[in-house]
Phi, psi and omega in degrees: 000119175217161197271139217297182193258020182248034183219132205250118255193115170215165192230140208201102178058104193345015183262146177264184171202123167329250326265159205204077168317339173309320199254349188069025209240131146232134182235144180259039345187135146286191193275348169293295190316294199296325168291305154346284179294346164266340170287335143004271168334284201309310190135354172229194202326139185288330179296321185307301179310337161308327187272333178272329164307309124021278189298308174263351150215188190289038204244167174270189189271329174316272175283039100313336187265341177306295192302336203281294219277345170270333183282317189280310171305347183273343165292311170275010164315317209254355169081009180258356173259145149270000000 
């Protein structure tokens, strides 16, 4: 999964911020959101991300893994994913 290469994309105050010039759209990621899409960036494994969520905030590992997978469908919904 890597984040399509047509979108333009800064992280501000832990927040990611979008933009996805196809659509004219901007989106705004929490700090959940947003550690998700940068391990994204880096590459990595999608199974993995649950564990690094884990690591960083107070959730059990199901719903990190819930949360992952609603999230990354809802990215490629939106077309920011490939």
């Amino acid at each position: 999964m890597k984040i399509s290469k047509a979108l333009a994309w800064r992280v501000i105050a832990e927040n990611a911020y979008i933009v996805d010039p196809r659509t004219s759209e901007l989106h705004e990621m929490n700090g959940t959101a947003t550690l998700i899409w940068k391990l994204l960036e880096r590459g990595e494994e999608l199974e993995k991300i649950p564990e690094r969520l884990c690591d960083e905030f107070d959730v059990d590992c199901e719903t990190a893994k819930s949360d992952t997978v609603k999230l990354i469908n809802r990215m490629k919904e939106l077309s920011l994913l490939e």
